[in-house]
C-alpha positions as CSV (number, residue, x, y, z in Angstrom):
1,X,-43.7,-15.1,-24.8
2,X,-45.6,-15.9,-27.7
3,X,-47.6,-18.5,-25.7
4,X,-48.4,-15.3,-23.0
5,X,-50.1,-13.1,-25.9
6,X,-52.0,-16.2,-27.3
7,X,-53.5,-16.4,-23.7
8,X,-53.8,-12.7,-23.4
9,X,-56.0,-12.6,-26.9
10,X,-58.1,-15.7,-25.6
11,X,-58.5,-14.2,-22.4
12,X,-60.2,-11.1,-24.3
13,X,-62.1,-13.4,-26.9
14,X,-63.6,-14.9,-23.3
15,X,-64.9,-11.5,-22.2
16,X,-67.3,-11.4,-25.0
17,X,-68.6,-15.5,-24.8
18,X,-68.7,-15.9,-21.4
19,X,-70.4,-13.1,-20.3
20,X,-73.4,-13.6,-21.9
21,X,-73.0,-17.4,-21.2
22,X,-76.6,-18.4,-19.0
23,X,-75.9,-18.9,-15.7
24,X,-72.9,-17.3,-15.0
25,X,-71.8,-15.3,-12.6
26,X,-70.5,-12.5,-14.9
27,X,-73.1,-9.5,-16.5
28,X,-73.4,-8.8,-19.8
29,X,-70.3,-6.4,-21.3
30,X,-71.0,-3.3,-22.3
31,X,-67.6,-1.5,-23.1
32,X,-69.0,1.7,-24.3
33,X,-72.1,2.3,-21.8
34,X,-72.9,5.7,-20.6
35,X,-73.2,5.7,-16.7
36,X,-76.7,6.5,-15.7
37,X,-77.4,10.2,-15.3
38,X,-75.9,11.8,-12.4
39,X,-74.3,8.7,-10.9
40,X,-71.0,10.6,-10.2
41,X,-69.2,8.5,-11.9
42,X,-65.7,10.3,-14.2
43,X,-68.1,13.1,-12.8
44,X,-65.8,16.2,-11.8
45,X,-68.1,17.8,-10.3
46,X,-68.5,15.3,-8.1
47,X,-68.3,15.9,-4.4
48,X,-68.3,12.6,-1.8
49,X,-71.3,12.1,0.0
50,X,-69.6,12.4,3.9
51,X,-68.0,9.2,5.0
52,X,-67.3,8.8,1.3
53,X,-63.8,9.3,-0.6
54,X,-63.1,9.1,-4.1
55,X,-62.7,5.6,-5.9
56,X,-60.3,5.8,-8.1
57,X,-60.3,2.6,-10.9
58,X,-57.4,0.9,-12.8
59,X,-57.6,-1.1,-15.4
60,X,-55.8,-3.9,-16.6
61,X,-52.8,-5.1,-19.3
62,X,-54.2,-4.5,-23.0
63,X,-57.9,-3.1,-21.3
64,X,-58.6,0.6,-21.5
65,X,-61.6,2.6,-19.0
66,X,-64.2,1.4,-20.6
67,X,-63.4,-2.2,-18.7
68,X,-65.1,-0.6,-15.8
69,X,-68.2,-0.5,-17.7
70,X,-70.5,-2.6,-15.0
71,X,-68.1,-1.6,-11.6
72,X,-68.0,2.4,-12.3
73,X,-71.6,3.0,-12.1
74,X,-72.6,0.5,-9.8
75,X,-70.0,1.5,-7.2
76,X,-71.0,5.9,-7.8
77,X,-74.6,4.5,-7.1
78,X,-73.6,4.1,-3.8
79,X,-73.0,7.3,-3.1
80,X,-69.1,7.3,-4.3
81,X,-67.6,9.9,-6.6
82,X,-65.6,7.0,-9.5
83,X,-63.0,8.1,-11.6
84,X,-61.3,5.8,-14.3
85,X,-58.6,6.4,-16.5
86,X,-57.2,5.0,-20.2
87,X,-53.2,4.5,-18.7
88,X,-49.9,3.4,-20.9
89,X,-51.0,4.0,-24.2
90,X,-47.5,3.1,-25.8
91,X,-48.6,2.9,-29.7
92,X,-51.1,6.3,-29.4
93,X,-51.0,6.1,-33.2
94,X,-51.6,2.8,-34.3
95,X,-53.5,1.0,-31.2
96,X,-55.3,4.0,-29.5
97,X,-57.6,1.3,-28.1
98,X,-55.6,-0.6,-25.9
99,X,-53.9,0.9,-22.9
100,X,-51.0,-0.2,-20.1
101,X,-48.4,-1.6,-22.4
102,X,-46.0,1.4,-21.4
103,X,-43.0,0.6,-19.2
104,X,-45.2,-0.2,-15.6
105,X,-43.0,2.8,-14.2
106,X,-44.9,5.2,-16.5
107,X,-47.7,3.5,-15.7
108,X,-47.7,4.4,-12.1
109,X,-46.5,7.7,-12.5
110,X,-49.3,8.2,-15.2
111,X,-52.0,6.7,-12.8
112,X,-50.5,8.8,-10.0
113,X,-50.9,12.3,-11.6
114,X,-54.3,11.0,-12.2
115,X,-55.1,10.4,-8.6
116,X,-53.8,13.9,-7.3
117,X,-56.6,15.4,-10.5
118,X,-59.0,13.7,-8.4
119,X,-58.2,14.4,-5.1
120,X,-57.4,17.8,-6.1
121,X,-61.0,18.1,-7.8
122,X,-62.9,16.4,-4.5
123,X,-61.0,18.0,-1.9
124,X,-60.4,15.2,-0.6
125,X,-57.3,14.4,1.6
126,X,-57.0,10.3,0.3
127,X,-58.4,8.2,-2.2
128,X,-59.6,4.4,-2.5
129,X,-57.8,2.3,-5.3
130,X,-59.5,-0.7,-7.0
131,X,-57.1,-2.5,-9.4
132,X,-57.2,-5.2,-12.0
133,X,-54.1,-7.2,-12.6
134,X,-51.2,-5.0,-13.0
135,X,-53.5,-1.7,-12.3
136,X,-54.0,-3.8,-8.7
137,X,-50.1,-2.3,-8.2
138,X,-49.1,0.7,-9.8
139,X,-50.8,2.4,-7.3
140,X,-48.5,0.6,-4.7
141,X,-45.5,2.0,-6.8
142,X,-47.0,5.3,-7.0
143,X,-47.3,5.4,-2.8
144,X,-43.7,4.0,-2.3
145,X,-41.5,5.6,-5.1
146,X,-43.2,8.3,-6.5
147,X,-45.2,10.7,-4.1
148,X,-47.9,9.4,-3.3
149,X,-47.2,8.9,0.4
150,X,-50.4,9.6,2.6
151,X,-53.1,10.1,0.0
152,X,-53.9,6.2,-0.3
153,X,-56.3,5.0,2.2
154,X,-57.6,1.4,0.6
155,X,-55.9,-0.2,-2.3
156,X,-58.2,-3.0,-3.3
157,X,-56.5,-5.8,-5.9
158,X,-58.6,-7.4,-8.3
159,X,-56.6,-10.4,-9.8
160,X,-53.3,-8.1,-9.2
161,X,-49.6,-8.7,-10.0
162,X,-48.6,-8.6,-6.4
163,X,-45.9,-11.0,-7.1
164,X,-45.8,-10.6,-10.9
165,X,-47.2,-13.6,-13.0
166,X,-44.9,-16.5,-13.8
167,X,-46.6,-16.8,-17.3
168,X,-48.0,-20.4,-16.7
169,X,-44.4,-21.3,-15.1
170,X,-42.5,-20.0,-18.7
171,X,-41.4,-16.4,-16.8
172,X,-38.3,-18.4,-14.9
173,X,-37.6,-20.1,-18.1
174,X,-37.3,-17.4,-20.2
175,X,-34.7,-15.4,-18.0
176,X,-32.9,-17.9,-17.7
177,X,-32.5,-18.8,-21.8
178,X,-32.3,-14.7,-22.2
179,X,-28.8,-14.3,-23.9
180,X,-28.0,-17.7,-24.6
181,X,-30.7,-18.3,-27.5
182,X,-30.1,-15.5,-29.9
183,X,-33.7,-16.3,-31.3
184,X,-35.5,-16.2,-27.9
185,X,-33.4,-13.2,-26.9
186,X,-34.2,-11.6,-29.7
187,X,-38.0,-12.6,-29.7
188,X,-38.3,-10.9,-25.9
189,X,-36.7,-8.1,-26.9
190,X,-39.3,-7.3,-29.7
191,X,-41.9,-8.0,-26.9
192,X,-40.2,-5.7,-24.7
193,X,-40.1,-2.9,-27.1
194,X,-43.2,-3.0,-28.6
195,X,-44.9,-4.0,-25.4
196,X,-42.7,-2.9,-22.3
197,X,-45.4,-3.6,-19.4
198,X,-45.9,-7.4,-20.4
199,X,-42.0,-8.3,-19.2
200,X,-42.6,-5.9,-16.6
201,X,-45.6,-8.0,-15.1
202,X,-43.4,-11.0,-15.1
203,X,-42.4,-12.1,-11.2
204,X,-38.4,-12.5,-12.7
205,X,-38.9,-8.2,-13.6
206,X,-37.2,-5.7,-11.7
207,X,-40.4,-3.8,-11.7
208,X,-41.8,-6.5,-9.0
209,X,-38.6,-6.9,-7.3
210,X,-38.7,-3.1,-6.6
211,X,-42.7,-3.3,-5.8
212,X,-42.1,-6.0,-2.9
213,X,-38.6,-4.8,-1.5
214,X,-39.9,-3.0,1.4
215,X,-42.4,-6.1,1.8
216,X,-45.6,-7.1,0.8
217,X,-47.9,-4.1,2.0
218,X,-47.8,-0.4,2.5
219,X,-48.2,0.9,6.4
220,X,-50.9,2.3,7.4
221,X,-53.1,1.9,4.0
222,X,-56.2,-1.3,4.6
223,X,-55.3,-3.9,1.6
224,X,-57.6,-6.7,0.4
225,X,-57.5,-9.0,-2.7
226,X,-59.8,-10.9,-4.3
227,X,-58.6,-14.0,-7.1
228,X,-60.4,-16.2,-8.9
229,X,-58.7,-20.4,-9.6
230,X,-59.4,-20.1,-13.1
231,X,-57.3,-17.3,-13.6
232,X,-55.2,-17.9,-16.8
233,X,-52.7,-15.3,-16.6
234,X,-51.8,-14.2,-12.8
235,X,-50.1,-18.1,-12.2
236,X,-50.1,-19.5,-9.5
237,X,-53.4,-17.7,-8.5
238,X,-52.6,-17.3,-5.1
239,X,-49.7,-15.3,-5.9
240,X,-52.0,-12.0,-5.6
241,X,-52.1,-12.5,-2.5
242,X,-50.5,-10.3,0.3
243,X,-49.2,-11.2,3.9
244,X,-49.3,-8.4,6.4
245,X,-51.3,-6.9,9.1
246,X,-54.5,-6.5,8.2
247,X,-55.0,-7.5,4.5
248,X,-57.4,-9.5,3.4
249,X,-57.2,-12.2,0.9
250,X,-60.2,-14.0,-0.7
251,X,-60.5,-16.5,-3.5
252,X,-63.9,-15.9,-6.0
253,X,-65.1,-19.4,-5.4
254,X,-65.5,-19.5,-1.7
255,X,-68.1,-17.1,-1.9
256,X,-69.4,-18.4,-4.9
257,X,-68.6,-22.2,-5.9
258,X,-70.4,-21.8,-9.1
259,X,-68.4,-19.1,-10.3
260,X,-66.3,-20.2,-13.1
261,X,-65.2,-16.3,-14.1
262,X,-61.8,-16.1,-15.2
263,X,-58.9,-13.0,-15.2
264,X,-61.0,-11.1,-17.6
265,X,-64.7,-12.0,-16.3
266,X,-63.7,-11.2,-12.7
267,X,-64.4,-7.2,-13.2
268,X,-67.9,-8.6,-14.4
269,X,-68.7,-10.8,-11.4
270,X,-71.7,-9.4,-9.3
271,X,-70.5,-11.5,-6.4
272,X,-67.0,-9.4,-7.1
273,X,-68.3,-6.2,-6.9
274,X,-70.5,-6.9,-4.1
275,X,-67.3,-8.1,-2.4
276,X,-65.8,-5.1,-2.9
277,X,-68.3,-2.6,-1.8
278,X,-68.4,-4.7,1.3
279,X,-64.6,-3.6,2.1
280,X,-65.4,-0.2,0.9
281,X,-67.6,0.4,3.6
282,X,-68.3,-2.6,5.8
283,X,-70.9,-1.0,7.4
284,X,-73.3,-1.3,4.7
285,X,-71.7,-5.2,4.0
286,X,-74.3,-8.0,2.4
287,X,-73.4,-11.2,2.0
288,X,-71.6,-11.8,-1.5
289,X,-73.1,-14.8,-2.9
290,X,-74.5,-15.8,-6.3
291,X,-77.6,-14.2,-5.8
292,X,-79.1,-12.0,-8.6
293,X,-79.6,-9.3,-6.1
294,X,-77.4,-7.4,-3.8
């Protein structure tokens, strides 16, 4: 476990090299950006354009809102009313800045109640998910366990937990020492209590094995994933994946070989986001390449 926060940390440090690295397929980071001036985005007085529902965003292990920096504008510029929300702060007190480290349970419920604000605020019947990592499933949980039936119409995963993350292959390995090495025991349990959502993200959890026991996707709600191979912390890679009718599954580097965006840099990728507003409303798709344009 210790090993998993060491990658989480360097995963962060990467957000801030990378993305201004020349050449890559990542923006610049700007945590704290204001959204330009009446671009509906964590607008509540937002109403959808028609054809439009609300996009509701869901940010990742250890990120707060402000991860959707680049994606929240860009996608209310197209005519979408964006919401994001700061989820699972477990330490309020002493690490108000980072967010999703509550029990993934809360999580969902916490993400849910956020989701009927919005829906309640557009009038809108159902809402369109985007997720990164684990926020790519607590809306799933929210849909199957917690009353949020009806009200989802896309859920769109971003590097999500589908099947949890194996931890670079240690997850197995550490449930199965759990109880018979007093020090490791004791050194997850620390993790677990300080950090609840980090053992719940791991593919052994019973958060996962809830997640998938009625199967991979939700009826009648359109799913799609995207994932990039460098992906340090979602291992394998292809484990956020989905099979079922319908979904759709993509890997970063088919539509851009040069891409070399990692679990954090994804939700900075232009050829990402263009890839997402494709499945938001295919009607108005572009190819998502590594062009500088959309």
């Amino acid at each position: 476990m210790k090993f998993s926060l060491k990658v989480l940390i360097l995963s962060a440090i990467s957000a801030v090299v990378l993305a201004t690295t020349p050449g890559s397929d990542a923006a610049a980071i700007h945590p704290r950006a204001p959204a330009p001036s009446g671009s509906g985005y964590n607008d509540w007085n937002c109403k959808p354009l028609e054809g439009r529902r609300p996009v509701i965003l869901v940010h990742a292990t250890l990120f707060t809102k402000e991860s959707w920096a680049i994606f929240g504008p860009a996608i209310a510029n197209q005519g979408y009313c964006v919401y994001s929300l700061t989820y699972g702060r477990y330490w309020k007190t002493f690490l108000p800045m980072v967010g999703a480290i509550a029990p993934a349970v809360d999580n969902a419920k916490e993400v849910g109640a956020f989701a009927e604000k919005v829906l309640e605020s557009t009038g809108a019947l159902q809402a369109d998910f985007i997720g990164h990592s684990q926020g790519g499933v607590l809306p799933r949980y929210w849909v199957q366990y917690q009353g949020g039936k009806g009200k989802m119409h896309s859920m769109i995963g971003i590097s999500a937990i589908n099947h949890g993350t194996s931890w670079q292959g240690m997850a197995p390995l550490l449930e199965k020492l759990k109880g018979y090495v007093k020090f490791l025991t004791f050194n997850v349990d620390v993790v677990t209590k300080a950090a609840p959502a980090l053992q719940d993200i791991m593919s052994t959890s019973k958060f996962v094995e809830d997640l998938n026991a009625h199967g991979d996707t939700l009826p009648d709600v359109f799913q799609a994933n995207i994932v990039t191979k460098y992906d340090e912390i979602v291992s394998p890679y292809k484990s956020s994946f989905q099979s079922g009718p319908g979904v759709v599954n993509v890997v970063l580097q088919d539509l851009c070989e040069s891409s070399y965006v990692e679990h954090t840099l994804i939700i900075t990728s232009k050829t990402t986001l263009r890839w997402i507003l494709n499945r938001l409303d295919p009607s108005t798709a572009k190819p998502a390449n590594c062009n500088p344009q959309f």
